[in-house]
PALOKE-585710 format. One record per residue (C-alpha): x, y, z. Coordinates in nm, 3 decimals. Layout:
# PALOKE-585710
        x        y        z
        X        Y        Z
...
This chain:
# PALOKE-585710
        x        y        z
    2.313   12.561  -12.463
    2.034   12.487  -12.220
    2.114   12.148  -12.114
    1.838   11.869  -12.044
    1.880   11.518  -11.928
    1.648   11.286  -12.091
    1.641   10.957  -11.903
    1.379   10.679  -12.080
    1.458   10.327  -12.200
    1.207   10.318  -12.493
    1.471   10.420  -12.759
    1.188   10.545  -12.940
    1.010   10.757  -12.703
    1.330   10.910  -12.652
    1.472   11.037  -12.976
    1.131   11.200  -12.988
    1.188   11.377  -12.692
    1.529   11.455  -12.820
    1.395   11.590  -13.097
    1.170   11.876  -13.024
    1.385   11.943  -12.736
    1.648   12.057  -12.987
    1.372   12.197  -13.235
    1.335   12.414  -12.876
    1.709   12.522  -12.847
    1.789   12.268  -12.547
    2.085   12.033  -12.549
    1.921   11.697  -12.437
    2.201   11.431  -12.271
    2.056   11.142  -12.313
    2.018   10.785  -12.099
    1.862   10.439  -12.066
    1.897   10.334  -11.775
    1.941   10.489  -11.406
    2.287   10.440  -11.371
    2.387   10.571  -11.689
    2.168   10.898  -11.584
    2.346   10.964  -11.315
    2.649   10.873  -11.475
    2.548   11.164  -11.750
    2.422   11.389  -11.436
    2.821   11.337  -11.264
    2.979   11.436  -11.660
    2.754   11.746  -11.679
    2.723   11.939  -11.356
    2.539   12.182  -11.578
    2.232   12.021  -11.680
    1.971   12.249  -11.459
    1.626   11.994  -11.550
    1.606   11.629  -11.573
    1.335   11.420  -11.735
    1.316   11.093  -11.556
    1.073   10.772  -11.674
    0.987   10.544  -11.365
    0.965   10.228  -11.514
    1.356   10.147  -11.624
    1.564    9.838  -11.654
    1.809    9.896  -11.353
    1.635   10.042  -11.131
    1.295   10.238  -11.135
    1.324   10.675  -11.166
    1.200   10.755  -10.818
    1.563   10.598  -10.671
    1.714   10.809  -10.973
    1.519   11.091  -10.874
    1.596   11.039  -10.530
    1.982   11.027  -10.572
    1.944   11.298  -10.819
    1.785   11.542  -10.560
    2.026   11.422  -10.284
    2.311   11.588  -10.466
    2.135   11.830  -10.611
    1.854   12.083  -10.456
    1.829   12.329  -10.704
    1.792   12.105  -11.050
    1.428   12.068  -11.198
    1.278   11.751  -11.222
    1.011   11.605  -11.432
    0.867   11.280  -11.422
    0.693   11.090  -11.693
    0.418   10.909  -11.564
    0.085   10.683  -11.695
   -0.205   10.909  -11.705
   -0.391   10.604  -11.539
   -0.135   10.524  -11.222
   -0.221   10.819  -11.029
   -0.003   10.726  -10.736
    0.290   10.728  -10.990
    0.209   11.099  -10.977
    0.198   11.085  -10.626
    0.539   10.911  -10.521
    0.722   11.089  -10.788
    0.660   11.472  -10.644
    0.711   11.341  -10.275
    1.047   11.203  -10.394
    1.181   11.511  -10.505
    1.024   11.597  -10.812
    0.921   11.936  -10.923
    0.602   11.843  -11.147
    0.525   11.526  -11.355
    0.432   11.451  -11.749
    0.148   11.221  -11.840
    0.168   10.966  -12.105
    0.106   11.031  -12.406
    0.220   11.367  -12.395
    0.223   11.647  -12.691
    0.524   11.806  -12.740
    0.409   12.163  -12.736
    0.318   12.022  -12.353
    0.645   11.875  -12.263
    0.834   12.169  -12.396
    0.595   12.396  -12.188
    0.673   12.193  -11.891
    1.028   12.235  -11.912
    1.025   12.572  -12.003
    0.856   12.668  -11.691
    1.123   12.506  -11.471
    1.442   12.585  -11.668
    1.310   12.952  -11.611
    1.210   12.905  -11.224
    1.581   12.716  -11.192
    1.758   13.000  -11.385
    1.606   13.285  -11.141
    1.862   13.188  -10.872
    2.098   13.345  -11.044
    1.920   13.675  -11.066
    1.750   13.727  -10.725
    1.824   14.042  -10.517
    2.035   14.078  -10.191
    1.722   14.067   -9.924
    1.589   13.822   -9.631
    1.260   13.824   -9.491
    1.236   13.703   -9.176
    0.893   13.530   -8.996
    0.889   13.413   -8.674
    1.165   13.122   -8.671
    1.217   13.114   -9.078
    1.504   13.304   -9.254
    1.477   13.336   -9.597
    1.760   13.449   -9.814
    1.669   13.579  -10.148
    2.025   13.616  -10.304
    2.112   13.249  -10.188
    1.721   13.148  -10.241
    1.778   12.931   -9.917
    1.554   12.903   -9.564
    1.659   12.853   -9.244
    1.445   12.759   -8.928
    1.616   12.850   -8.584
    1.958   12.908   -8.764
    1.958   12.577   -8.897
    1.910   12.527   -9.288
    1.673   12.353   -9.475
    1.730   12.199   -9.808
    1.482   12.289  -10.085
    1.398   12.257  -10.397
    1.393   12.560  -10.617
    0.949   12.509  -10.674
    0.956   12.460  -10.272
    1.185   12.771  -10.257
    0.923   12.929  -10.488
    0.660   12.834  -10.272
    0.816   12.956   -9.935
    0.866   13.257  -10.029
    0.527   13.343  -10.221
    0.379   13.273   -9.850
    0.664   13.496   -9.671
    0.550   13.768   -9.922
    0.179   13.683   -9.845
    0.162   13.625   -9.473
   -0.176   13.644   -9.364
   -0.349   13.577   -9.666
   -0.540   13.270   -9.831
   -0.399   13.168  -10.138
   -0.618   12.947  -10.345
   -0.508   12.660  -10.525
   -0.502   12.859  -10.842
   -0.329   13.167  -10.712
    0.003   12.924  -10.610
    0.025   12.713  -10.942
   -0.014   13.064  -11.136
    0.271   13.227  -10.930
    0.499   12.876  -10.877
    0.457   12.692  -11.217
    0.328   12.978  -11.452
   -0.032   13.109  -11.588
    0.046   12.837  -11.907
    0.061   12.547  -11.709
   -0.102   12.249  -11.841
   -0.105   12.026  -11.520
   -0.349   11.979  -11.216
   -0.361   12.127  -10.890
   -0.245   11.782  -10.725
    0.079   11.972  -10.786
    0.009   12.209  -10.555
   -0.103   11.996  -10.283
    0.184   11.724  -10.302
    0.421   11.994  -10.302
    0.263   12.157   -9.971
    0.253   11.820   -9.804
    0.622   11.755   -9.907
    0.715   12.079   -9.757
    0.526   12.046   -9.416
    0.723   11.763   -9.394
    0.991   11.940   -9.411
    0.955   12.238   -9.207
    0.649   12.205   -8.967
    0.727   12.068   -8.634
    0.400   11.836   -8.633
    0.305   11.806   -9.047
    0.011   11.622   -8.926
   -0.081   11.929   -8.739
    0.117   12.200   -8.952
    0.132   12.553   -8.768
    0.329   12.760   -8.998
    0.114   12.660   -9.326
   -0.225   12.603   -9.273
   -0.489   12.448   -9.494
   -0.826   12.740   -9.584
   -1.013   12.407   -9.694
   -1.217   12.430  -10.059
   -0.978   12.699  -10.110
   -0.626   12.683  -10.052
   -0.383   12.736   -9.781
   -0.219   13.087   -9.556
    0.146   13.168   -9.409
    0.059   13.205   -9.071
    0.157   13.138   -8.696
């Protein structure tokens, strides 16, 4: 079965979760606290999304999403936030998360959510043999990893997403809309802070100046292009 971690303290909240995760045909491992999550994460190599609260008892979910993404490039990760902290949106995607859950949250939403990202984490194993190459970036499609002047850099499977819709584009604006459509899916319930949080994470990552990114440039009241 699909396995999900489900990391939140309120033993309430949780079994919730639990529940219309297996109504969905997931197998939700479950945790309380940070340590036990990545405890669970260490016992089951094979769960491929996480579900991470931020306020916890130990310690709070961006260190366990932190740790989680150190070990781990490719898993999804979700955070549930407070629909009124907006930096809790924020600090979760620049830690390493792929998208984030607002509280309270329908389950028809959550399930959509994960949905999404078990099916952009699954695609690795499906990609074709190819590389596209632009200027210093290397982008393997069967490995789904990027390299910039031979050396690699480590993404995460919506950054890999991301990459490669502008390697596939290069040239051309892409609005807002146009990346969450192609990254997260056409069903998406979330906003287009995604987008740009993600983008800023991944300058950081592969843009000699991110202040003054070269290879992905803003298009502003629009979107951003590929292109150097």
């Amino acid at each position: 079965m699909k396995k999900v971690l489900v990391l939140e303290d309120e033993t309430s909240i949780r079994s919730f979760v639990v529940i219309n995760l297996k109504r969905s045909g997931y197998d939700p491992i479950e945790a309380g606290t940070g340590a036990e999550a990545l405890r669970q994460m260490e016992q089951h190599p094979d769960i491929k999304v996480a579900l991470l609260d931020i306020m916890l008892p130990d310690m709070d979910g961006f260190e366990v999403c932190r740790q989680i993404r150190a070990a781990n490039s490719r898993i999804g990760i979700i955070m549930l936030t407070a629909r009124t902290q907006e930096m809790d949106k924020v600090t979760g995607l620049m830690t390493g998360a792929d998208d984030y859950v607002t509280k309270p949250f329908s389950p028809a939403e959550l399930t959509a959510r994960i949905d999404a990202l078990y099916r952009r984490v699954g695609e690795s194993d499906e990609a074709p043999s190819d590389e596209i190459v632009h200027g210093p970036f290397r982008l393997n499609t069967r490995n789904r990893t990027l390299e910039k002047n031979g050396e690699r850099v480590r993404l995460t499977q919506v950054e890999y997403a991301i990459v490669k819709l502008f390697m596939d584009n290069p040239g051309r604006a892409l609005s807002r809309e146009d990346i969450l459509n192609a990254v997260w899916g056409k069903d998406y319930f979330g906003e287009l802070k995604v987008v740009d949080v993600n983008i800023r994470r991944l300058r950081i990552k592969i843009e000699d100046d991110p202040t003054n990114p070269s290879y992905i440039t803003t298009v502003w009241g629009y979107g951003y292009k590929w292109g150097f």
